[in-house]
PDB file with one MODEL, atoms N, CA, C and O in Angstrom:
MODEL        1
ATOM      1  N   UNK A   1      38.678 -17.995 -29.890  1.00  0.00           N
ATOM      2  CA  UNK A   1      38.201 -18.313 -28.559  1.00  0.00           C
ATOM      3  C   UNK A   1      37.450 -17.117 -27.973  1.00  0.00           C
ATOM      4  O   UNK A   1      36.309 -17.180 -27.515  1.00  0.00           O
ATOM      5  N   UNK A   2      38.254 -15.959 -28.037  1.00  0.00           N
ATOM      6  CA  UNK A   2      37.402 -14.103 -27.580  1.00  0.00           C
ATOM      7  C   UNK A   2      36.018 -14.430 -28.017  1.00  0.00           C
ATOM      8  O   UNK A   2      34.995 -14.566 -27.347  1.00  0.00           O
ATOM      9  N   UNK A   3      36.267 -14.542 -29.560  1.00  0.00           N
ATOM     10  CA  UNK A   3      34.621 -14.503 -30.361  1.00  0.00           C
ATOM     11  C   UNK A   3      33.534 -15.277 -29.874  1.00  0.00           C
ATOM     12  O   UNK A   3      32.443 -14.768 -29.617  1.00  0.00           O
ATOM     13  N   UNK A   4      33.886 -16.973 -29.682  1.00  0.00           N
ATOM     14  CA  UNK A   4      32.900 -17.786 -29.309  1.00  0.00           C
ATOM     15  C   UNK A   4      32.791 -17.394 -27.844  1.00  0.00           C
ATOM     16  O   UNK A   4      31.749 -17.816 -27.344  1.00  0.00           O
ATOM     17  N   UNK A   5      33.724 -16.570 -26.846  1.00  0.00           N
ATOM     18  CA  UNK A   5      32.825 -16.150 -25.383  1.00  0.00           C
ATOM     19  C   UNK A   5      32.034 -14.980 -25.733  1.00  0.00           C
ATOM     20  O   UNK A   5      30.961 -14.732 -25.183  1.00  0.00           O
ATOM     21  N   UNK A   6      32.502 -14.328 -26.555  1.00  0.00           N
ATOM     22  CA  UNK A   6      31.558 -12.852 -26.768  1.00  0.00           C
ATOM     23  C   UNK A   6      30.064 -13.428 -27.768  1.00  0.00           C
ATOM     24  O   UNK A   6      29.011 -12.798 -27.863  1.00  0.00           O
ATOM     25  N   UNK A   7      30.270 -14.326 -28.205  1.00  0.00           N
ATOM     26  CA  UNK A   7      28.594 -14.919 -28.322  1.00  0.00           C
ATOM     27  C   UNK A   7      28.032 -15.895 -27.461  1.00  0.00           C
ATOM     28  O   UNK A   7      26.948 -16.298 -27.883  1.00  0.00           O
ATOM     29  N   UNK A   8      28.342 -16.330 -26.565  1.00  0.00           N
ATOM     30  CA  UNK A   8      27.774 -16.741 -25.462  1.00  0.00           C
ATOM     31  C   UNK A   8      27.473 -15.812 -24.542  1.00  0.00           C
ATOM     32  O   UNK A   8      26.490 -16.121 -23.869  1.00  0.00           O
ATOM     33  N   UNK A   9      28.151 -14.406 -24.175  1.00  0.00           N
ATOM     34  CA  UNK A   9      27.435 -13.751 -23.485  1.00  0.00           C
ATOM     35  C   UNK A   9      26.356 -13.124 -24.079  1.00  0.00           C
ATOM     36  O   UNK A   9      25.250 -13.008 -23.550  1.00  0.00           O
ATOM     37  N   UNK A  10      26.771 -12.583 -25.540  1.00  0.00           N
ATOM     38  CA  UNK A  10      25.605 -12.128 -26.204  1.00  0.00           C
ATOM     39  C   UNK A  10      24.446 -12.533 -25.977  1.00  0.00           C
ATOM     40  O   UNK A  10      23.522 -11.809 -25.606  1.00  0.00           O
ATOM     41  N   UNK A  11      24.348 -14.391 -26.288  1.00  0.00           N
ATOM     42  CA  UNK A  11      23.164 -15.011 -25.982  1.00  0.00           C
ATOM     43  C   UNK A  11      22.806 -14.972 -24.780  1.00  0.00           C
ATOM     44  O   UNK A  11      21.598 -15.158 -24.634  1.00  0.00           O
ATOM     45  N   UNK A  12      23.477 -14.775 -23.712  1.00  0.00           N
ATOM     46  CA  UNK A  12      22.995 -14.751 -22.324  1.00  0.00           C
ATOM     47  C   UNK A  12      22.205 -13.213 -22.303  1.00  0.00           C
ATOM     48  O   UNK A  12      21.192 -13.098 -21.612  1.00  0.00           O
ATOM     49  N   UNK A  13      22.632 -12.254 -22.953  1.00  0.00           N
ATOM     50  CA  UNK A  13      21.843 -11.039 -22.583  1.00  0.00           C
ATOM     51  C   UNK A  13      20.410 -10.844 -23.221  1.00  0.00           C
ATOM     52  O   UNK A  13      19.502 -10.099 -22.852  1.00  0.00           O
ATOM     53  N   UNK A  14      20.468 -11.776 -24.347  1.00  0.00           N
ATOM     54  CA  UNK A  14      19.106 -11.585 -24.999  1.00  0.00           C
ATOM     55  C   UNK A  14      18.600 -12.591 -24.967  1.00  0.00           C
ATOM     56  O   UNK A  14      17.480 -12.429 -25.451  1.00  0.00           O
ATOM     57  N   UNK A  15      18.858 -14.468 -24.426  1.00  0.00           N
ATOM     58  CA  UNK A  15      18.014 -14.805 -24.190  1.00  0.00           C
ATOM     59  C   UNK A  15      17.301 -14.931 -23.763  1.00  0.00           C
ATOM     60  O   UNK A  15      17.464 -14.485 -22.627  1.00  0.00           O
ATOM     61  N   UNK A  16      15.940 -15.506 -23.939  1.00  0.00           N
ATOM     62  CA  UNK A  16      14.755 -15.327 -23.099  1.00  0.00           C
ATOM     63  C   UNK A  16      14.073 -16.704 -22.331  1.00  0.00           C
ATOM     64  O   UNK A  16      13.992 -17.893 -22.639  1.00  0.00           O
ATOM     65  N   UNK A  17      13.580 -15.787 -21.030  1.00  0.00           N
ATOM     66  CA  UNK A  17      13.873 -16.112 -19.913  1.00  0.00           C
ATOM     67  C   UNK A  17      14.927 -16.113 -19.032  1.00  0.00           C
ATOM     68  O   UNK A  17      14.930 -16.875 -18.066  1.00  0.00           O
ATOM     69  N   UNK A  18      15.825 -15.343 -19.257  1.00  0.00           N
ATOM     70  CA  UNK A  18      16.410 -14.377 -18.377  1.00  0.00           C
ATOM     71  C   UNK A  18      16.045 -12.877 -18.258  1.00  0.00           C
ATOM     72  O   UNK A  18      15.291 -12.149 -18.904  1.00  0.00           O
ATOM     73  N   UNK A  19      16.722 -12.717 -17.371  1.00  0.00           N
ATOM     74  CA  UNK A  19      16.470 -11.128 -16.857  1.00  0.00           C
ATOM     75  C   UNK A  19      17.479 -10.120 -17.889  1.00  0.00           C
ATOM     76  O   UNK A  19      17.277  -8.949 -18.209  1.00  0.00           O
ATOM     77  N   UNK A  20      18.690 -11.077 -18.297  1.00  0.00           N
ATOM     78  CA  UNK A  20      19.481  -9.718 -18.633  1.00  0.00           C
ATOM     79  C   UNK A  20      19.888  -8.714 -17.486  1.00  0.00           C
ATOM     80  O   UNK A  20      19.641  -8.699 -16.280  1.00  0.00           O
ATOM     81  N   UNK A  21      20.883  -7.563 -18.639  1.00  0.00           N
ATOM     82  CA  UNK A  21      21.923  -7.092 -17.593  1.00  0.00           C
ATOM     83  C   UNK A  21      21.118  -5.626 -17.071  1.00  0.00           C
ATOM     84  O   UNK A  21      20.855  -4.775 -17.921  1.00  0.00           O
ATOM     85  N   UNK A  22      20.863  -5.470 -16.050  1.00  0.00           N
ATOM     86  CA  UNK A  22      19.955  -4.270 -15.376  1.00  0.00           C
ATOM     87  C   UNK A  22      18.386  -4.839 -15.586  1.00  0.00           C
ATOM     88  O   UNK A  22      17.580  -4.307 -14.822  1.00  0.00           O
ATOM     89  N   UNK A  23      18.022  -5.497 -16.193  1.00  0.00           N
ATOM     90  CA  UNK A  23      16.576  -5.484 -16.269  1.00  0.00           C
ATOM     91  C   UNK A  23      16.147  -7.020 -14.776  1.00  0.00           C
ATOM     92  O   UNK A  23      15.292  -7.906 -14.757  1.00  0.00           O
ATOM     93  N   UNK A  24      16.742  -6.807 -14.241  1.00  0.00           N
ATOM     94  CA  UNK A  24      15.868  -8.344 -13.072  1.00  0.00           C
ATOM     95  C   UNK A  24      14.730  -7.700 -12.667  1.00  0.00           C
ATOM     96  O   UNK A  24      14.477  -7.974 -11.494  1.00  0.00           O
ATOM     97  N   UNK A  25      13.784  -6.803 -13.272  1.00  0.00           N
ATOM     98  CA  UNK A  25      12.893  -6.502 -12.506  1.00  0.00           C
ATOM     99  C   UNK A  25      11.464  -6.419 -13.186  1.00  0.00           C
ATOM    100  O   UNK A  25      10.408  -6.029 -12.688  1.00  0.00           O
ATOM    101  N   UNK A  26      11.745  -6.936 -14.581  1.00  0.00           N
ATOM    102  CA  UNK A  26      11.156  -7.102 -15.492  1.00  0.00           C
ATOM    103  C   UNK A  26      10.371  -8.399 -15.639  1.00  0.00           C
ATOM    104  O   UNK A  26      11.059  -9.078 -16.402  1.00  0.00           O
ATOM    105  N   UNK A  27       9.605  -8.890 -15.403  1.00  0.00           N
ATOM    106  CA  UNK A  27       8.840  -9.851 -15.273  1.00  0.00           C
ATOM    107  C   UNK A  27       8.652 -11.066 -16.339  1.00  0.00           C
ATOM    108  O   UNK A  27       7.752 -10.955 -17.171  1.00  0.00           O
ATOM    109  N   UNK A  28       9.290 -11.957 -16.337  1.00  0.00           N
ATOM    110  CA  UNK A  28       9.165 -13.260 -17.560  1.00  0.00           C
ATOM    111  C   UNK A  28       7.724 -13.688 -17.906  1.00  0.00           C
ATOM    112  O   UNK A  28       7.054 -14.198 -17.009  1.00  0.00           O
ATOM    113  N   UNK A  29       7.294 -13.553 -18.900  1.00  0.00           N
ATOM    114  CA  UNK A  29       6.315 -15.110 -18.814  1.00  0.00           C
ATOM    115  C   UNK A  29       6.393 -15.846 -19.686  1.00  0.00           C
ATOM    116  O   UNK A  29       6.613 -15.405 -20.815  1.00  0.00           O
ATOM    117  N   UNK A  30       6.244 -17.168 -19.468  1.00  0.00           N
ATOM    118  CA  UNK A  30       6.492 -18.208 -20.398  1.00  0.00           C
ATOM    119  C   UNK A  30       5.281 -18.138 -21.180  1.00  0.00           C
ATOM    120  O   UNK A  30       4.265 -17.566 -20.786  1.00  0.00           O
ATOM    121  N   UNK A  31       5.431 -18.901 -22.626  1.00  0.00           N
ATOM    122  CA  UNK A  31       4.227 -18.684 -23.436  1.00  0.00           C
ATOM    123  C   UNK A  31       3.267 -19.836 -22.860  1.00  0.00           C
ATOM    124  O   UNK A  31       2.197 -19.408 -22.426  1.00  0.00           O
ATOM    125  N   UNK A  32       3.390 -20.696 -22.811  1.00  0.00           N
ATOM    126  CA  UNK A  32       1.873 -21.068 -21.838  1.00  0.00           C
ATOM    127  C   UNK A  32       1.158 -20.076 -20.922  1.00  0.00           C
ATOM    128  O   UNK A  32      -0.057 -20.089 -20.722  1.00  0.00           O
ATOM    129  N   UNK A  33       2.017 -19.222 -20.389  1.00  0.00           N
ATOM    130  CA  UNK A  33       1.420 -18.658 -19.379  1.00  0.00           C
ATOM    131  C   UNK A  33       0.461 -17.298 -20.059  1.00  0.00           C
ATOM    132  O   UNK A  33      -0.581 -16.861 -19.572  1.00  0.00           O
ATOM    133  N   UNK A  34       1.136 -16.816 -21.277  1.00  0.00           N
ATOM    134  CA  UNK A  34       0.577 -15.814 -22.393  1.00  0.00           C
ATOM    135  C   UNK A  34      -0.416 -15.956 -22.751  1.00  0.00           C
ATOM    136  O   UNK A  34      -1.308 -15.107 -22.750  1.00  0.00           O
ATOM    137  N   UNK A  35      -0.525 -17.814 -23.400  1.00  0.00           N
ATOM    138  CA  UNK A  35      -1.706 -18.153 -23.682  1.00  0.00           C
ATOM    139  C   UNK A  35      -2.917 -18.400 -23.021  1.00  0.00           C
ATOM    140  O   UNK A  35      -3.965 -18.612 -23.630  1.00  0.00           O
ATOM    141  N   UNK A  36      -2.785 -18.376 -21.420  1.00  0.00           N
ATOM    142  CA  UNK A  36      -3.710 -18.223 -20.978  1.00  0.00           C
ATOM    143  C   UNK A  36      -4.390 -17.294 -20.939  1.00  0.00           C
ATOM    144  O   UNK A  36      -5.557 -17.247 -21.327  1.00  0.00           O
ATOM    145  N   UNK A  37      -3.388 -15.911 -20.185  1.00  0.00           N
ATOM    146  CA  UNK A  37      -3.816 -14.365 -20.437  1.00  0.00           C
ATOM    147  C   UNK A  37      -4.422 -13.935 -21.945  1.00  0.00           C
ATOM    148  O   UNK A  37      -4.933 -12.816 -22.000  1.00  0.00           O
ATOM    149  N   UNK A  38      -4.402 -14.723 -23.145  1.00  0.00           N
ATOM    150  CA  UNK A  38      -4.514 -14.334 -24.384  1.00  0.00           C
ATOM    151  C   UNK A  38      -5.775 -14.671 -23.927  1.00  0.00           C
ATOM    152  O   UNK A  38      -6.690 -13.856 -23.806  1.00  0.00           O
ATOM    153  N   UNK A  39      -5.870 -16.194 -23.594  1.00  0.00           N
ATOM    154  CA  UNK A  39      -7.190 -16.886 -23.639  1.00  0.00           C
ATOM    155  C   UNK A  39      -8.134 -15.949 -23.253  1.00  0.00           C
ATOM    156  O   UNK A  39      -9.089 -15.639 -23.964  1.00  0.00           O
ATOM    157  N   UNK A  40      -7.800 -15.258 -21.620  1.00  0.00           N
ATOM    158  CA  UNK A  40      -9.185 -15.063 -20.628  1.00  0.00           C
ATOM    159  C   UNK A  40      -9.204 -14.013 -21.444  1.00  0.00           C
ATOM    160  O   UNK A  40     -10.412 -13.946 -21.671  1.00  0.00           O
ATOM    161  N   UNK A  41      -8.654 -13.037 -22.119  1.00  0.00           N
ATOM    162  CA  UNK A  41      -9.094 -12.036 -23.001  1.00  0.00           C
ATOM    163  C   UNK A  41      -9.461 -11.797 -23.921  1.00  0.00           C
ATOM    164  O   UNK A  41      -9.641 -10.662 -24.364  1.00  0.00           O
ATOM    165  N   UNK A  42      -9.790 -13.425 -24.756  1.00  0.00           N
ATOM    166  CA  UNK A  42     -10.885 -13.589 -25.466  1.00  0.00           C
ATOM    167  C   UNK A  42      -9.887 -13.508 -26.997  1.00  0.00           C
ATOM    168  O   UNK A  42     -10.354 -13.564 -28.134  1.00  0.00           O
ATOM    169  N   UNK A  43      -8.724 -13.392 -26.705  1.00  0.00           N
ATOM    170  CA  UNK A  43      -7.453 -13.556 -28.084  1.00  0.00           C
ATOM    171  C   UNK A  43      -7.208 -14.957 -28.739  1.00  0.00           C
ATOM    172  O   UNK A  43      -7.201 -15.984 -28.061  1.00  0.00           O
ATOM    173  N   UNK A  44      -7.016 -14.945 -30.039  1.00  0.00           N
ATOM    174  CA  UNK A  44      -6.886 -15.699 -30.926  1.00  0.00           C
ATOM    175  C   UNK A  44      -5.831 -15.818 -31.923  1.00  0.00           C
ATOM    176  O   UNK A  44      -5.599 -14.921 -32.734  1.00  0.00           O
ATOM    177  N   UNK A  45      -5.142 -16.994 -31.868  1.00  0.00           N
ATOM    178  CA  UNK A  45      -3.992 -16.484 -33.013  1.00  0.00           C
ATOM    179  C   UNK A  45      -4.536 -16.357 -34.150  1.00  0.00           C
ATOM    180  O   UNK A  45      -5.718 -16.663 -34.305  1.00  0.00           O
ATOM    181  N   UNK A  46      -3.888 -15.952 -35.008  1.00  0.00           N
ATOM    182  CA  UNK A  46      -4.628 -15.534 -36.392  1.00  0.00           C
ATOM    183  C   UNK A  46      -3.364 -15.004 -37.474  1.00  0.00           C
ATOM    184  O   UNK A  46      -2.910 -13.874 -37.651  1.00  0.00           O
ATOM    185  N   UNK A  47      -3.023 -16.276 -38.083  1.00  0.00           N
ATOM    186  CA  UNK A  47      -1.998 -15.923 -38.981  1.00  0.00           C
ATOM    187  C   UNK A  47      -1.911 -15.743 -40.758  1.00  0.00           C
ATOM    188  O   UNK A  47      -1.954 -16.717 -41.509  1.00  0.00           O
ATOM    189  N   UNK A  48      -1.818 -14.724 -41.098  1.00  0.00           N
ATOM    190  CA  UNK A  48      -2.028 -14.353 -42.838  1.00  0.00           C
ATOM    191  C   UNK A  48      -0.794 -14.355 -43.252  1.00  0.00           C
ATOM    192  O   UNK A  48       0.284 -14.366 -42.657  1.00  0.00           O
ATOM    193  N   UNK A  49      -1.108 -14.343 -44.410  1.00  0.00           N
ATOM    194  CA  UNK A  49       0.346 -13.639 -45.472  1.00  0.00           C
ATOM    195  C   UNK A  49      -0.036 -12.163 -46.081  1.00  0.00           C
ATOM    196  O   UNK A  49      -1.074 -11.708 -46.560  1.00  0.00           O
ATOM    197  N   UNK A  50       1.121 -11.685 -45.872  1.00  0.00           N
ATOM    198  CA  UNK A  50       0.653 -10.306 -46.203  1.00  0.00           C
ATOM    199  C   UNK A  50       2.027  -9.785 -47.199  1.00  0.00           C
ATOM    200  O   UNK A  50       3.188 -10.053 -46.889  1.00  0.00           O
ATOM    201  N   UNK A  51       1.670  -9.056 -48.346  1.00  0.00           N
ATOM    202  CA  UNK A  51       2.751  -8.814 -48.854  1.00  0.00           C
ATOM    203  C   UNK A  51       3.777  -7.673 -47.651  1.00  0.00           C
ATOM    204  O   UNK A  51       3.475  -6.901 -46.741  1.00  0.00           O
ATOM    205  N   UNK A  52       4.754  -8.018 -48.136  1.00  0.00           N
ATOM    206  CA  UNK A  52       5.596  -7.016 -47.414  1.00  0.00           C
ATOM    207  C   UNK A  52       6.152  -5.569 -47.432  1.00  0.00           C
ATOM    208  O   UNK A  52       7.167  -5.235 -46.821  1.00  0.00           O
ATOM    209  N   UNK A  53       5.493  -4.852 -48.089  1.00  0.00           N
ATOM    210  CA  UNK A  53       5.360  -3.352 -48.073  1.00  0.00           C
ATOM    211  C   UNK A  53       4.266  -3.376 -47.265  1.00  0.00           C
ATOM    212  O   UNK A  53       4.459  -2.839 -46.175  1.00  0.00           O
ATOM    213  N   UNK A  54       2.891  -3.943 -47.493  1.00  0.00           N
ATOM    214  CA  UNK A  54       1.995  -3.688 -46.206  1.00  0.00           C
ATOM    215  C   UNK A  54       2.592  -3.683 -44.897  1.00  0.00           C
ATOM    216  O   UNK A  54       2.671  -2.735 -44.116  1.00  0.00           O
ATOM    217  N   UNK A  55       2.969  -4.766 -44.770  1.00  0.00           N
ATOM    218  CA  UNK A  55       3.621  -5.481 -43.619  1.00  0.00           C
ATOM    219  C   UNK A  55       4.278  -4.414 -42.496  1.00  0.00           C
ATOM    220  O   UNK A  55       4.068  -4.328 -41.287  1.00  0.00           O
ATOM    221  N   UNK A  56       5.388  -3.434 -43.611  1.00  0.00           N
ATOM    222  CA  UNK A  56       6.130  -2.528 -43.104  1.00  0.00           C
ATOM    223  C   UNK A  56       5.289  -1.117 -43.585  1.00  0.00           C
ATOM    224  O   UNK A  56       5.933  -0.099 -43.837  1.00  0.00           O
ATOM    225  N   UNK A  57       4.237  -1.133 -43.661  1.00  0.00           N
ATOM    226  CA  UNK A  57       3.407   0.438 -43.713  1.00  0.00           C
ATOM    227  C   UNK A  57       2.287   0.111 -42.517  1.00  0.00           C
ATOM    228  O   UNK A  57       1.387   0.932 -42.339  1.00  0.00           O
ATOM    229  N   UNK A  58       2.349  -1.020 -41.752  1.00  0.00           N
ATOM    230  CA  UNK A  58       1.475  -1.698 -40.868  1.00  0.00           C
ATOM    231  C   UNK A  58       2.328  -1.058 -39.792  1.00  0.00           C
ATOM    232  O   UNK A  58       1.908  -0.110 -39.127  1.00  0.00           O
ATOM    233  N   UNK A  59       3.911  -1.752 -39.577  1.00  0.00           N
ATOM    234  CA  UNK A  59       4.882  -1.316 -38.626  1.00  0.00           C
ATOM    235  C   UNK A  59       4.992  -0.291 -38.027  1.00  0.00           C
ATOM    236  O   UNK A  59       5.053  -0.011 -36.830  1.00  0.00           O
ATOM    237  N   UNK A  60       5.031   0.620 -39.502  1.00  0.00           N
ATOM    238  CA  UNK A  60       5.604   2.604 -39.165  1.00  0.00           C
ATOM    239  C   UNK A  60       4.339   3.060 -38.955  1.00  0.00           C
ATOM    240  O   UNK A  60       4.274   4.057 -38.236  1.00  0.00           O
ATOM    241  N   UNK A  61       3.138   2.546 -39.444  1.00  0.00           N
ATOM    242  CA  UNK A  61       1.706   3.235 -38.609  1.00  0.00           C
ATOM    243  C   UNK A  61       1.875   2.814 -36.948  1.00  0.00           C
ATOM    244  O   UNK A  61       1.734   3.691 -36.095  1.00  0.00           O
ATOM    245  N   UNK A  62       2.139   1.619 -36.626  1.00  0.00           N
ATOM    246  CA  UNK A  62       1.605   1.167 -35.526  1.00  0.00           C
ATOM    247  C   UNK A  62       2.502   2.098 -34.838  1.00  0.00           C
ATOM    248  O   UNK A  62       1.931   2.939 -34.144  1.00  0.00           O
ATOM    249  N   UNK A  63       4.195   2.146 -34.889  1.00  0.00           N
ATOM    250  CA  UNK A  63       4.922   3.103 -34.303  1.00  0.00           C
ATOM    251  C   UNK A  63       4.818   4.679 -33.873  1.00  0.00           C
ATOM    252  O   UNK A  63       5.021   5.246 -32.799  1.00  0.00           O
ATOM    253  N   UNK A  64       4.299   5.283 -35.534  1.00  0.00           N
ATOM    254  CA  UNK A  64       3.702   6.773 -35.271  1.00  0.00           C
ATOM    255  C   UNK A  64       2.357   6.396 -33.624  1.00  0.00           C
ATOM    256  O   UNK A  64       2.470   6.760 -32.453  1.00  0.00           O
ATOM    257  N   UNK A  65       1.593   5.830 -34.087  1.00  0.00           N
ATOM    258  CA  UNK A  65       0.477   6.034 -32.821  1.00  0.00           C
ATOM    259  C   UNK A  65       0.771   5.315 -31.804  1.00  0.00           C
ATOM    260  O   UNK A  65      -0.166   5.000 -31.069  1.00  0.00           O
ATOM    261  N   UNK A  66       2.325   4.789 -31.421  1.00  0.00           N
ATOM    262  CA  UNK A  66       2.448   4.197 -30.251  1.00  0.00           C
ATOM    263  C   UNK A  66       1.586   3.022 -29.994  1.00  0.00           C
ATOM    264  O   UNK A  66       0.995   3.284 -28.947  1.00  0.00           O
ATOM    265  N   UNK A  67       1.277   2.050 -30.350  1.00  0.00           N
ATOM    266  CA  UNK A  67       0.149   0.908 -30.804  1.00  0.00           C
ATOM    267  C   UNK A  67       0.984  -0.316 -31.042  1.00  0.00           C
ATOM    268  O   UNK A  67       1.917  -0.268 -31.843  1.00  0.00           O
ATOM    269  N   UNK A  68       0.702  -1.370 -30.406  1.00  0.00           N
ATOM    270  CA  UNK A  68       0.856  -2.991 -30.774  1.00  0.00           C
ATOM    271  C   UNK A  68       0.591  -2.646 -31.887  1.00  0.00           C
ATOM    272  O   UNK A  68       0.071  -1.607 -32.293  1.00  0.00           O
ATOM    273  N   UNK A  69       1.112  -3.925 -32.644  1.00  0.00           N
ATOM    274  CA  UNK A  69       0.886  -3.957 -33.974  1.00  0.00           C
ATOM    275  C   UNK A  69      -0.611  -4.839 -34.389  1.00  0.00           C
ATOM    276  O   UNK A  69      -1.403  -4.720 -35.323  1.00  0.00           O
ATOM    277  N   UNK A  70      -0.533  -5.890 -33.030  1.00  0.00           N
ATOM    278  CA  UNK A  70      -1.856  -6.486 -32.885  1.00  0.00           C
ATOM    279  C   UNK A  70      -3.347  -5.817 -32.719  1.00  0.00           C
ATOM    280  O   UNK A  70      -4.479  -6.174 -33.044  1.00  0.00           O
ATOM    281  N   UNK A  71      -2.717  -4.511 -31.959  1.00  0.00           N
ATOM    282  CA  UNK A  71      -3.918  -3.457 -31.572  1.00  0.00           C
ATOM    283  C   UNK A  71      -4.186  -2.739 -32.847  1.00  0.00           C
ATOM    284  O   UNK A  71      -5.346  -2.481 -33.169  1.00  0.00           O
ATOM    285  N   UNK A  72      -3.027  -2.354 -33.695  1.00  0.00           N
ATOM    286  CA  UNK A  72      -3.363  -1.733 -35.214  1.00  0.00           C
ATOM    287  C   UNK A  72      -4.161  -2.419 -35.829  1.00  0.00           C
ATOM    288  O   UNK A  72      -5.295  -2.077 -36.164  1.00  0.00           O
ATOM    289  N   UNK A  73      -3.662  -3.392 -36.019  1.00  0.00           N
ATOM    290  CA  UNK A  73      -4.164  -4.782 -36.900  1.00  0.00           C
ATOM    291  C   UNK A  73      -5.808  -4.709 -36.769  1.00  0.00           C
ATOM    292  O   UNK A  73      -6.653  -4.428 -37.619  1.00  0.00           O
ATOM    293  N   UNK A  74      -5.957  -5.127 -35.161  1.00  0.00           N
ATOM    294  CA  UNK A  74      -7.402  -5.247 -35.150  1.00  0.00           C
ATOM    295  C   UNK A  74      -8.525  -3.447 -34.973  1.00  0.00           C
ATOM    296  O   UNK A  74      -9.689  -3.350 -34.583  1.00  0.00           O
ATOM    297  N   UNK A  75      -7.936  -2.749 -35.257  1.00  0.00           N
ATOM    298  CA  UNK A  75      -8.256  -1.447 -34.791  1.00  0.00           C
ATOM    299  C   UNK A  75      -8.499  -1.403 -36.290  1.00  0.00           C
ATOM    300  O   UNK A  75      -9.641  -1.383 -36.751  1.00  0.00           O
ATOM    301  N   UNK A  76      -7.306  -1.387 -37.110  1.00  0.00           N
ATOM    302  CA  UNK A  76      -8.210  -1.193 -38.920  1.00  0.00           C
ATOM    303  C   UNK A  76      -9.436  -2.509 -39.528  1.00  0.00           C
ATOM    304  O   UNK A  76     -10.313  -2.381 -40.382  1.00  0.00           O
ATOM    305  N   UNK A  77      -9.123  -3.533 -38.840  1.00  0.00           N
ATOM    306  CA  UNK A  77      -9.952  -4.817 -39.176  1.00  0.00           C
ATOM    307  C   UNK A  77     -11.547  -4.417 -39.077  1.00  0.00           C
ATOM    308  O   UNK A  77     -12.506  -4.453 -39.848  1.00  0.00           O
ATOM    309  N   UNK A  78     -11.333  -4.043 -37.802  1.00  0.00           N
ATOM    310  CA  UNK A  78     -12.775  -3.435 -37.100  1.00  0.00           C
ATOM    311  C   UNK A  78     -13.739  -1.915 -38.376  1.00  0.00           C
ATOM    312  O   UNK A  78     -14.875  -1.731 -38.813  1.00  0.00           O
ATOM    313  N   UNK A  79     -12.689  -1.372 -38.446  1.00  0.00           N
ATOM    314  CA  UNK A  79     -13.034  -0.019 -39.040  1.00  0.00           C
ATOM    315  C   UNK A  79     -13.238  -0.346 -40.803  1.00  0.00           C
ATOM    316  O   UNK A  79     -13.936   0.345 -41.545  1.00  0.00           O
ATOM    317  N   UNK A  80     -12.593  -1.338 -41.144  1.00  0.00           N
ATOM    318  CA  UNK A  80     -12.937  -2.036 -42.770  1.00  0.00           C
ATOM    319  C   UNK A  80     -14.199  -2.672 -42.617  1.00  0.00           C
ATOM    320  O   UNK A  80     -15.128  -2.587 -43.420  1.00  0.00           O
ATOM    321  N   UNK A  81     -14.195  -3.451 -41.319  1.00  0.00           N
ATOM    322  CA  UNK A  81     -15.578  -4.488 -41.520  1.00  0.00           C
ATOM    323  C   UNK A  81     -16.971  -3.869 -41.579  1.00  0.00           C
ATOM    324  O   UNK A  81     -18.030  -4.378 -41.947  1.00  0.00           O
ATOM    325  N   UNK A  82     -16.632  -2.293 -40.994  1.00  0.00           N
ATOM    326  CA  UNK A  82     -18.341  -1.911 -40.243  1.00  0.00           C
ATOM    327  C   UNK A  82     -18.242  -0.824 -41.319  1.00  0.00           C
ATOM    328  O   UNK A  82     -18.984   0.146 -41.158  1.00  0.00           O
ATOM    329  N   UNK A  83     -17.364  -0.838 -42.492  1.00  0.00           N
ATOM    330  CA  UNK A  83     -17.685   0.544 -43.526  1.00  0.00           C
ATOM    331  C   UNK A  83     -18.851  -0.253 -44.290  1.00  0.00           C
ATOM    332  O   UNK A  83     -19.477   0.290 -45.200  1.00  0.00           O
TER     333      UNK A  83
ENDMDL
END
């Protein structure tokens, strides 16, 4: 009985669309609302397969330079296309 309340709060702290515990000040948005902001900024989904050592040498780059992974992504895309 302990266990199944200690995963219901769990889920209450990380699900989304809540605030969670200290963060109410953190701003939700629903993904419709993303996709608009994606929209007016001219974003596109765009989904590959990528082996997975890239995948995770994609990660620990984007981390070292503090970088979305989306901003990496298209930051080397850009710099392959115009060599």
């Amino acid at each position: 009985m302990a266990k199944s309340d200690a995963k219901k709060l769990m889920g209450k702290m990380t699900a989304p669309g809540t605030s969670g515990f200290g963060n109410s000040d953190v701003a939700v948005v629903d993904r419709k609302e993303q996709r608009k902001r994606d929209q007016a900024l001219g974003l596109v989904p765009f989904a590959v397969k990528l082996n997975s050592g890239l995948v995770q040498q994609l990660q620990t780059l984007a981390k070292e330079r503090e970088l979305d992974l989306n901003q990496l992504v298209a930051e080397l895309l850009n710099k392959g296309l115009s060599a």
